[in-house]
C-alpha positions, 0 to 999 in steps of 0.5 A: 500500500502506497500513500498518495496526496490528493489535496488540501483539507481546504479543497472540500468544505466542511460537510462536503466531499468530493470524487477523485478518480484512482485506477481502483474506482471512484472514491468519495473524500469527505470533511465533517463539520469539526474537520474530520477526513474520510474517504470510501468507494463512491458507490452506494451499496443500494442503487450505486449512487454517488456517495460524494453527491449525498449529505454529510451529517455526523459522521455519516453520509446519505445517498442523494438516489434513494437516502441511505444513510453510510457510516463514514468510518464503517462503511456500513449502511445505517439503520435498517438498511444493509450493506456495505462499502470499502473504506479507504486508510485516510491521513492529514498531514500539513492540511494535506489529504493522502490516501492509501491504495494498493499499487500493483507491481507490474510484471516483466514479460 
């Protein structure tokens, strides 16, 4: 696993999130109102909708299609709901964002 820097924590408002792209999918990066950073796959467990379009409140986020509501540091869906989604290890350094993914070797031929 790999650390990457992805930006700062003042490029996402608090209670907002945004998507970025990784050779791994879409991940849903997200602030809470006293600064916390998550990041998960950007895909609900429902319908697929984009998480980091949903609202952020505590620490959950509600799907913006059908209002699931996620746990942020889970990725469980709440309440009655049931499901789940990945999350990603997420560090702050310096107001700077990094996320961890895995980098595959690539293979001599």
């Amino acid at each position: 696993m790999s650390w990457f820097a992805i930006g700062s924590i003042t490029d996402i408002p608090q209670r907002g999130a945004r998507c970025i792209e990784t050779p791994q999918g879409k991940i849903g990066v997200f602030r809470t109102m006293d600064d916390r950073i998550f990041a998960i796959k950007d895909h609900c467990p429902h319908r697929g909708g984009p998480l980091s379009q949903g609202i952020v409140h505590g620490t959950a986020v509600t799907c913006p299609l059908h209002n699931w509501a996620i746990s942020l540091e889970t990725g469980k869906a709440l309440g009655a709901d049931e499901g789940s989604v990945r999350t990603i290890p997420v560090k702050v350094e310096d107001q700077q964002i990094f996320i961890a993914l895995i980098v595959k070797a690539d293979r001599a031929a």
